[in-house]
C-alpha positions as CSV (number, residue, x, y, z in Angstrom):
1,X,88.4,84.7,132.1
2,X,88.1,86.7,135.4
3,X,87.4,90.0,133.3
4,X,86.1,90.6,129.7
5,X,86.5,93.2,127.6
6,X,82.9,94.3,125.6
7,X,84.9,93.9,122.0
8,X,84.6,90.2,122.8
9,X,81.2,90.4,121.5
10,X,81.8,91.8,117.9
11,X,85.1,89.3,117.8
12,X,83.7,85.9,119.2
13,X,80.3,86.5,118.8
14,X,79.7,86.1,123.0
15,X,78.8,87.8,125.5
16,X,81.2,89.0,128.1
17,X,79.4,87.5,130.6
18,X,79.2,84.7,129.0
19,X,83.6,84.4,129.0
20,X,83.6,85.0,133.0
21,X,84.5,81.9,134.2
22,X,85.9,80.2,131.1
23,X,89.2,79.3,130.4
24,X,90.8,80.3,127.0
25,X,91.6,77.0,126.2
26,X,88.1,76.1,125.5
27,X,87.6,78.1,122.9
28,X,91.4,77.7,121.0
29,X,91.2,75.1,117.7
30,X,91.9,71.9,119.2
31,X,95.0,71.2,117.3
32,X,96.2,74.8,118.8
33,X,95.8,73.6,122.5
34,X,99.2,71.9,123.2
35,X,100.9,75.4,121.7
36,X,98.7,77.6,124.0
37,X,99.7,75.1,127.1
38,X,103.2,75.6,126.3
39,X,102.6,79.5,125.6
40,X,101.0,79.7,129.2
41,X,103.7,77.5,130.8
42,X,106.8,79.7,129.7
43,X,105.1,83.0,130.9
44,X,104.2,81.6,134.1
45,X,107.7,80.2,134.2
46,X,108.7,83.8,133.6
47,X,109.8,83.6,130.0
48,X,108.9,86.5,127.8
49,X,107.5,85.4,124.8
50,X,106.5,87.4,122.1
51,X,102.5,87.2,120.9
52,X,101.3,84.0,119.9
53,X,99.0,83.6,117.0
54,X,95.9,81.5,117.6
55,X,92.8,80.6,116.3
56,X,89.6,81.1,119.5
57,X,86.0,79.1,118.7
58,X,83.1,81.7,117.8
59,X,79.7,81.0,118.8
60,X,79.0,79.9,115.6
61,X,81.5,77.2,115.4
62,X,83.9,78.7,113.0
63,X,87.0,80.2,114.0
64,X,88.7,83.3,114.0
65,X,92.6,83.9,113.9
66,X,93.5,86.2,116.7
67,X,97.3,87.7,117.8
68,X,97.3,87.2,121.7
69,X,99.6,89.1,123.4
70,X,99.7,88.1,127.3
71,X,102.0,88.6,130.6
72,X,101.6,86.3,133.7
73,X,101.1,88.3,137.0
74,X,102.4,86.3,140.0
75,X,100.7,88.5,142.6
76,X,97.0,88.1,141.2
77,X,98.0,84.6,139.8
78,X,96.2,85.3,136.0
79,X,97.3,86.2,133.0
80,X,96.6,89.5,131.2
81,X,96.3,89.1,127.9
82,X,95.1,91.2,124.8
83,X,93.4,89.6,121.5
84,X,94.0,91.3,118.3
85,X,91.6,90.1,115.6
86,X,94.2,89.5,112.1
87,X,91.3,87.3,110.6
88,X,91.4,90.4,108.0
89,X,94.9,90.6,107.7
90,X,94.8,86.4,107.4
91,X,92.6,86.5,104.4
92,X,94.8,89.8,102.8
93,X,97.7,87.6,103.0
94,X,96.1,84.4,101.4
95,X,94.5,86.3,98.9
96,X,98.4,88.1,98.1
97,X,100.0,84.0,98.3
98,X,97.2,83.4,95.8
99,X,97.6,86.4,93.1
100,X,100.8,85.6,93.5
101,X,100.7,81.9,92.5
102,X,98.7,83.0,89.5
103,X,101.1,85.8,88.5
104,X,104.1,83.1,88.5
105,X,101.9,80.6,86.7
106,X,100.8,83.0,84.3
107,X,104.1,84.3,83.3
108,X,105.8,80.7,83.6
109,X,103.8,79.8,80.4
110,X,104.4,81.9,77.8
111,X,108.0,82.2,79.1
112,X,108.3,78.7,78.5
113,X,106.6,78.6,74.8
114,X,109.8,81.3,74.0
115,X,112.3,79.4,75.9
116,X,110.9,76.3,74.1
117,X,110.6,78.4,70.4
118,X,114.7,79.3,70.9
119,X,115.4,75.8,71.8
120,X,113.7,74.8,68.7
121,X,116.3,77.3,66.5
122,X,119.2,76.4,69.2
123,X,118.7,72.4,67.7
124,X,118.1,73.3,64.5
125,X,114.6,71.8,64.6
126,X,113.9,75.5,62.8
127,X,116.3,77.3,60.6
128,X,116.5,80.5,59.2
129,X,115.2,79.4,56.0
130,X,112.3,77.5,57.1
131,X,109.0,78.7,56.9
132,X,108.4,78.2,60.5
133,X,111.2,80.6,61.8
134,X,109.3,83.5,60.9
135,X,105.9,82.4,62.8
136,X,108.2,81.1,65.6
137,X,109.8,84.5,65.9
138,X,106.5,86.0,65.7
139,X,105.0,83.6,68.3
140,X,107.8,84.2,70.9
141,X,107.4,88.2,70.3
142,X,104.0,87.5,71.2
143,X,104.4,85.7,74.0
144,X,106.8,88.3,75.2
145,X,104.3,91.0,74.9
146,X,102.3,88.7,76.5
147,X,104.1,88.7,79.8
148,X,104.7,92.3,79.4
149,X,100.8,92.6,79.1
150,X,100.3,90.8,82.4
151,X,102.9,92.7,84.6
152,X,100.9,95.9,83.3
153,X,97.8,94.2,84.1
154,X,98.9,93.8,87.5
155,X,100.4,96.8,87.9
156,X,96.8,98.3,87.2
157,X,95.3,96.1,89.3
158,X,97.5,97.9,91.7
159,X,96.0,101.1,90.4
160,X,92.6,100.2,90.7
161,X,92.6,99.1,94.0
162,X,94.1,102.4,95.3
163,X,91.3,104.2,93.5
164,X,94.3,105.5,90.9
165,X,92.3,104.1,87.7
166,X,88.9,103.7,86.4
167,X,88.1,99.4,85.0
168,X,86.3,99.8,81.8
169,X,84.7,96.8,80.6
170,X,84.2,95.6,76.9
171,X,83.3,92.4,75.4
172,X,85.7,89.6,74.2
173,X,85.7,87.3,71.4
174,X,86.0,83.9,73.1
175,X,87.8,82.3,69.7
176,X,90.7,84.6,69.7
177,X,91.3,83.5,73.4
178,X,91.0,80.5,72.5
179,X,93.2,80.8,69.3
180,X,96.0,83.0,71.9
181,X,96.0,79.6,73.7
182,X,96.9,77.4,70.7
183,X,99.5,79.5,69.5
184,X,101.2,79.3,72.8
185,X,101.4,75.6,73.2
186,X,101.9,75.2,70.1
187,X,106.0,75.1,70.8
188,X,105.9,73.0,73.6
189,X,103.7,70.2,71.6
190,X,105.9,70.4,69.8
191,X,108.9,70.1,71.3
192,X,107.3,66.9,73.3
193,X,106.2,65.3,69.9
């Protein structure tokens, strides 16, 4: 670094001062370094590259993810570069992949208990006239209201976040959650025997 910019502070945690001198490789996450070589090469080769995600050492040890845009200037012989700090945008995105993964697990299981409830009539396991048709019917009806339920629920979270709904809060009885549960499975235990 031949010239620091004062944000360096608030996004490594060190003092410009500190930088002069230092090379960026020093502070990239060791399994990063070959990349940012590589990265350095082609724009001093004069390849344009488009900004290169990377994660720099903070004086605390952790790391931050940073965007790093840079151009190679073959006059002053140094790069020129610009950090943008996406550690927010990082943890927004994990967070989505994560809801996301819950949404698809949530809906994958009572989608299954009416997929497995209409195999059961499809067989004949359960006709018509048995007794269980009508609480297997009923089940899958739940169920179905059930993922109908949770793409509301996430819609609203939606909501919420963007300060379009008030949360209100009320107590639960832990049995009939647990009882919602049973009545779920039920189908697929007993499709597996």
């Amino acid at each position: 670094f031949v010239l620091v910019n004062p944000a360096s502070r608030e996004i490594l945690q060190i003092p410009p001062e500190e930088l002069l001198g230092a090379h960026i490789v020093d502070l990239v996450r060791p399994e990063m370094v070959k990349d940012t070589i590589g990265f350095m090469d082609e724009l001093r080769s004069g390849i344009d590259r488009p900004p290169m995600e990377l994660q720099l050492r903070r004086r605390d040890g952790t790391y931050t993810d940073l965007l790093w845009s840079a151009i190679w200037s073959k006059d002053n012989q140094v790069f020129i570069s610009i950090l943008h700090d996406v550690s927010v945008w990082k943890q927004a995105q994990q967070l989505k992949q994560e809801i996301m993964a819950m949404i698809t697990h949530d809906l994958r299981n009572p989608l299954a208990t009416v997929n497995n409830v209409l195999e059961l009539i499809d067989r004949g396991v359960i006709k018509p006239a048995d007794e269980k048709f009508s609480s297997s019917i009923a089940m899958a009806r739940r169920n179905g209201d059930r993922m109908l339920s949770l793409i509301s629920d996430f819609m609203d979270m939606q909501k919420i976040r963007a300060g379009q709904m008030q949360l209100e809060l009320e107590p639960q009885e832990m049995q009939k959650l647990f009882s919602s549960v049973e009545e779920m499975t039920a189908a697929t235990f007993e499709i597996a025997g």
